[in-house]
Structure formats: structure tokens, C-alpha cells
C-alpha positions in Angstrom: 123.8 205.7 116.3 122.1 202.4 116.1 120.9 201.1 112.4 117.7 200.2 114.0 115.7 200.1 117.2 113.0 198.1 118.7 110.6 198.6 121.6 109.3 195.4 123.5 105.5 195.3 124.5 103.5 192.6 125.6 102.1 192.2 122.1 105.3 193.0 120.2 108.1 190.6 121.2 107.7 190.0 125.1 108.5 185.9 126.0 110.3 185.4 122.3 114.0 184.7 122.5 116.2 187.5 121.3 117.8 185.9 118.2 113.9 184.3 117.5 112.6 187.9 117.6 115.4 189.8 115.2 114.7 186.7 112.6 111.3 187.7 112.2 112.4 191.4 111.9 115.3 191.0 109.9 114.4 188.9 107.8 117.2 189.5 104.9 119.6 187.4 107.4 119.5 183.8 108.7 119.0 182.9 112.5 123.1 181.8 112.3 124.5 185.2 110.9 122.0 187.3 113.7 122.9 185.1 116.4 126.7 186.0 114.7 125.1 189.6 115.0 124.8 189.1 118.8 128.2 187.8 119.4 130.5 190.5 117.6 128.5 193.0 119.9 126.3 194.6 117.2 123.1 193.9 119.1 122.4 196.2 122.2 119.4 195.2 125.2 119.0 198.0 127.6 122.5 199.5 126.3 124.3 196.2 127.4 125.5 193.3 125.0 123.6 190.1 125.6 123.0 186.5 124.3 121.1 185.2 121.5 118.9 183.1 123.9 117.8 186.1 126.5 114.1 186.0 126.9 112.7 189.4 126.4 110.5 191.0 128.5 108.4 194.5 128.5 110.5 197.3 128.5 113.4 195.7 126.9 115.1 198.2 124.0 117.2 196.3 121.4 119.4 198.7 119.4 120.9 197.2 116.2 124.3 198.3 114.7 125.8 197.6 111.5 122.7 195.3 110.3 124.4 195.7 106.5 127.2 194.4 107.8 125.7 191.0 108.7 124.1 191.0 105.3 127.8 190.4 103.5 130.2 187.9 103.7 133.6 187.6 104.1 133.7 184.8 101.8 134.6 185.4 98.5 133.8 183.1 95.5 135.9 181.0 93.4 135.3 179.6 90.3 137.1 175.9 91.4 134.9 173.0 89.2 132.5 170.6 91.2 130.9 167.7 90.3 127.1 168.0 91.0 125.2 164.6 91.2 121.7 166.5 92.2 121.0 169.6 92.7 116.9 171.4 93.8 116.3 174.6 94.8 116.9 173.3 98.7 119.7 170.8 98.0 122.9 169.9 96.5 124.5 166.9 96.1 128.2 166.6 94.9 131.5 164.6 94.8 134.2 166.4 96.7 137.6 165.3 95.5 140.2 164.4 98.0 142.7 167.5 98.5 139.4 169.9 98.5 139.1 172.0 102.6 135.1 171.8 103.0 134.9 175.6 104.6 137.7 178.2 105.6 139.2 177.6 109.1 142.7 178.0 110.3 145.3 178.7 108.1 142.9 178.4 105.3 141.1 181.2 103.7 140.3 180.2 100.7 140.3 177.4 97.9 137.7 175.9 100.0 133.9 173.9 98.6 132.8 176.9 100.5 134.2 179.4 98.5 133.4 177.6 95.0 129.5 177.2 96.4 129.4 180.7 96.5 130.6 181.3 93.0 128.2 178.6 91.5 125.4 179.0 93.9 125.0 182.8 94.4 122.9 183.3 97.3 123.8 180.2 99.1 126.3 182.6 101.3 123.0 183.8 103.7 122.3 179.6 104.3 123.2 178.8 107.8 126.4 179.5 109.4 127.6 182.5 108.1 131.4 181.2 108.0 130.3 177.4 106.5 126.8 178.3 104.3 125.1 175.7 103.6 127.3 172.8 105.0 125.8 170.5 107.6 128.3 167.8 107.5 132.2 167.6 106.5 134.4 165.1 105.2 138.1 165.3 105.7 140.3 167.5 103.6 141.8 164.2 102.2 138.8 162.7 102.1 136.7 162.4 98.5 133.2 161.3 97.9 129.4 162.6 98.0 128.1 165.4 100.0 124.9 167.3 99.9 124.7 170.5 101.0 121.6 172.7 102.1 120.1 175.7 99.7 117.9 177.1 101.7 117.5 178.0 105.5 115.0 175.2 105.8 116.4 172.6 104.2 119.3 173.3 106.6 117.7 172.9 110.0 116.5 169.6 108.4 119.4 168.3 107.3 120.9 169.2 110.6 118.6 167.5 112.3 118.8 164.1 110.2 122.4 164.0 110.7 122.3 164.7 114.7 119.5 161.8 115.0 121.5 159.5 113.0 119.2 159.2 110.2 121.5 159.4 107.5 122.6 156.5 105.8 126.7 156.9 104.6 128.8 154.0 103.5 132.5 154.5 102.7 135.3 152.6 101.4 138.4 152.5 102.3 141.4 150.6 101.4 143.0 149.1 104.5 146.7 147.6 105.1 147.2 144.3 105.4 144.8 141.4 105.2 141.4 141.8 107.4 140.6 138.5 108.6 137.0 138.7 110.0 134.8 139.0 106.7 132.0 141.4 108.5 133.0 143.4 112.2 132.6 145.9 114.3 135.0 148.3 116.4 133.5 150.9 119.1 136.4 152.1 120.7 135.5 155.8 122.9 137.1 158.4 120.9 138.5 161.9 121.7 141.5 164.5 121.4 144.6 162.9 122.2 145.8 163.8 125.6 149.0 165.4 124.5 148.8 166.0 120.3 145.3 168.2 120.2 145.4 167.9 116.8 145.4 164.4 117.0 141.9 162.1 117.4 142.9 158.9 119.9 141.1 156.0 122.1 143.2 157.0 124.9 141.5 160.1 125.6 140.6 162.0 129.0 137.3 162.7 127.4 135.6 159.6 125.5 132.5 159.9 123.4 130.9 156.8 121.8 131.8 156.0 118.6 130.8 152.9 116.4 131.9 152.1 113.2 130.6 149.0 110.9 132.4 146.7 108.3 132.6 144.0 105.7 135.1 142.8 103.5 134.4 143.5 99.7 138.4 142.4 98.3 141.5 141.2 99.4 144.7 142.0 97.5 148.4 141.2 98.2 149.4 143.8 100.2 145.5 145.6 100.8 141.7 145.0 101.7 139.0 146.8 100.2 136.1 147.3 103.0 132.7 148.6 102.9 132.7 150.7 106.4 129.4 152.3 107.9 130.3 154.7 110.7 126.8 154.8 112.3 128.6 157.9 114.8 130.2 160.6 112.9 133.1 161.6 115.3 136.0 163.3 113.7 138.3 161.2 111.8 136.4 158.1 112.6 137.2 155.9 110.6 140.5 156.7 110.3 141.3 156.2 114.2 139.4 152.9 114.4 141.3 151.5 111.3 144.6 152.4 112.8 143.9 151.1 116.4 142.9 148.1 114.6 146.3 147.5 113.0 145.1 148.0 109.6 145.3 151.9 108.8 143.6 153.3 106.0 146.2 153.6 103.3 147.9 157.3 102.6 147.0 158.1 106.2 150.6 159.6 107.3 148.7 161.0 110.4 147.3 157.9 112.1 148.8 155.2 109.9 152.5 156.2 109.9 154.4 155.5 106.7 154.2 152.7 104.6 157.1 150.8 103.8 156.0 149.1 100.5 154.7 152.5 98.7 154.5 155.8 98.8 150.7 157.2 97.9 149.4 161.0 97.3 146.2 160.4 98.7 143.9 159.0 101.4 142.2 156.1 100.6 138.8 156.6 102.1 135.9 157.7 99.6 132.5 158.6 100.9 130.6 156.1 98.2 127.0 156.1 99.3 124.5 158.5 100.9 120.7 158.3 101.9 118.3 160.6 103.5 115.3 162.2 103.4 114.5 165.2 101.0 114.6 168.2 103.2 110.9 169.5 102.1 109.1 166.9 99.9 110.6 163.8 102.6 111.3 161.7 99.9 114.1 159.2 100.8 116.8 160.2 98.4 119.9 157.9 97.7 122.9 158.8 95.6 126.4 157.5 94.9 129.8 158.8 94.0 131.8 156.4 91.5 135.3 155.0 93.1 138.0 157.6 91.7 140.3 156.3 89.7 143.1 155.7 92.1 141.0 153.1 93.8 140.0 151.4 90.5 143.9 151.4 89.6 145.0 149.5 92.6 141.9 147.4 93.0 142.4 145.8 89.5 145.9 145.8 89.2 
């Protein structure tokens, strides 16, 4: 028997998008975990499983299943420590340390930001997606540095939105191998999955999207440079793949730099340094920063 049923009339839901329509109704769960609803076949029209985006009409009969089920999540929180810069009751801001997995995916369940959100943030769970709550951008597992992360359902759209435009301001930096000669560049090589290693991010790709990344030199050491890079795209692993295609990979990268002869390192070295954006609600242009870990400082001034 369905949880709950709903009868389409020209006044009452005729013309609204299906997923639009159950938001208003159900308004316990997020527009991501009912259009979740729709896809694991909890949502009836007419007795037939649709789409989120169907257009409903007179007539139509929407039967519900399960609704509590879409309430919970499968996510379970950890107490794991974060380091909040800012936090509102629409925003969080906070230095992930490299080795942390942003949200659960394959063959990881847990241990994730996610999954310590959850535990420090109750309620943050119903916030967008209902497998990554709250995050509208990701940094590498190996990557460390600021993030800010959304609160509220609003203040997610937004934040989704700024990002997609490319209205966020991020600087990194990275340490680099070997010596970069031109003091402020540019590299826009196409990126996309590696024709053979899908796991892999390459500039000889089948399938190239744009991607643009900005530098400058900020020191040169003996065997290192220490670069201020603005990716003004955000494809997946960047950075990383413009730095290696360069000749100079980020150091620690074993995927895309290969090993390095001279030392062996336990980390990346690419920190996420400097953020700027507009506040979700009030539109105040927010800017924070996340200190260089120590690591960096260690071989910087050594």
C-alpha cells in the first residue's frame, strides 16, 4: 500500500514538475533525496515509475512508498576532529587535512568529512544530495586546505550555482619539482579520462573539456618551487595533470608525477590556501584562509 497519495487537478499540481511538486508536499526531505525517491522506484504516476522532471498533467495519481525511508540516511556519524574557520547557520568553512575522503564512494564507506559533518552538524544529513550532504565542491583525498560546505537547502543551490559560474575565487599552493622558469604563466591543456587508465585524468583524451589553470612563482629552492596556482576551471585533478604535463609534478604525486628519486614524501603537496565567495543569503563577499601545514613550512624553510 502506498505511504501517501496524490490527485492532480488543474489547481492542485497540473504543469509543476514532478520532483517540484513532492518538495512542496514533503517538505521533511530535500529536492536531492525526493528526486533520490523517484530513482529507487518509490514514487508511482499512473502505477508506472517515472522521472523527476515529468510534467504533470490532470488526472495524473502519484503514489508514494516508503516516504520514511527517504527521511534517513545511510550515513552514519563519526566523531573524526575538524578544524572550523567559520561556521553560520547556512555555512561552514573548514580545513580538510590531506589523507581525509570528502564523501563515501567506492570502496569507502566511511571515515569520510561526510560522515564527521554529520556527527558535529546534526541535521546537515537532509542538505542536498542525500549521499554527499552539504558538499558542493571536493578536494582530493590527498589534498588539504579550506572548504565551505552548505547548511541549509538554500545556501546549497547558491553555492552550487557560484561554483558552476565560476564565481569563486580559490588559490592553491603547491610545491612543484624542479625549478619553474617563467615567474607568472599559464597552461590550458583540454583535459579528460585517459583513453586507456579510466582512473587516470590525461591531455590525450578522446573527450577534451577546457581547462585553465593560472600561476606565479612565490620561491625557489634547490630541488623545489613554491607556486601560487589559480585553477579558474575546476576539472578533476587539475592541477595535478597540468603540473605533470608541464614537467614539474606536484611533489608526493605517485599518480601523475611518478616517483621521486631524491625523497620519498607521505603526502601531496597541494593545499587549498585561499577561498572567496559570496555569503549564500546575506551576499556578503566572504574570504578566508587555511594556514600552510606544517610539512610545507618544514621544507619551505629548511
Amino acid at each position: 500500500m502506498p505511504e501517501k497519495t496524490f490527485h492532480i487537478t488543474p489547481a492542485h499540481g497540473a504543469g509543476r514538475r514532478l520532483d517540484v511538486f513532492l518538495a512542496a508536499h514533503l517538505t521533511e526531505l530535500s529536492r536531492a533525496q525526493i528526486q533520490k525517491l523517484v530513482a529507487d522506484q518509490k514514487v508511482r504516476l499512473n502505477n508506472t515509475w517515472t522521472k523527476p522532471s515529468h510534467v504533470l498533467k490532470e488526472g495524473d495519481v502519484i503514489e508514494v512508498e516508503d516516504r520514511e525511508a527517504g527521511c534517513k540516511s545511510a550515513l552514519l556519524p563519526e566523531d573524526i576532529p575538524l578544524e572550523i574557520i567559520h561556521s553560520d547557520e547556512h555555512i561552514i568553512v573548514l580545513n580538510k587535512p590531506a589523507g581525509l575522503v570528502v564523501h563515501p564512494g567506492a570502496g569507502v564507506e566511511s571515515g569520510t568529512l561526510v560522515n564527521a559533518l554529520i556527527h558535529h552538524f546534526p541535521g546537515i544529513e537532509k542538505v542536498g544530495h542525500p549521499e554527499r550532504p552539504g558538499i558542493v565542491h571536493r578536494l582530493d583525498k590527498e589534498t588539504s586546505g579550506v572548504m565551505v560546505v552548505a547548511r541549509s537547502d538554500g545556501a546549497y543551490s547558491e553555492l552550487k550555482r557560484q561554483f558552476k559560474a565560476r564565481e569563486v575565487e580559490k588559490v592553491y599552493m603547491g610545491l612543484v619539482r624542479g625549478h619553474v622558469q617563467v615567474a607568472e604563466g599559464r597552461m590550458d591543456w583540454a583535459l579528460g579520462r585517459h583513453p586507456r587508465h579510466r582512473q587516470r585524468i590525461s591531455i590525450r583524451t578522446k573527450k577534451p573539456k577546457a581547462a585553465l589553470t593560472l600561476y606565479s612563482v612565490k620561491k625557489t629552492l634547490p630541488d623545489y618551487t613554491l607556486l601560487e596556482i589559480r585553477p579558474v576551471t575546476g576539472r578533476t585533478h587539475q592541477i595535478r595533470v597540468h603540473f605533470a604535463a608541464a614537467g614539474h609534478p606536484i611533489v608526493g604525486d605517485s599518480r601523475y608525477g611518478g616517483k621521486d628519486k631524491s625523497k620519498t614524501h607521505e603526502r601531496l603537496f597541494l593545499h587549498a590556501w585561499h577561498i572567496v565567495f559570496s555569503h549564500p543569503v546575506s551576499k556578503t563577499l566572504l574570504e578566508f584562509y587555511a594556514p600552510l601545514p606544517p610539512e610545507f613550512q618544514e621544507i619551505i624553510h629548511s
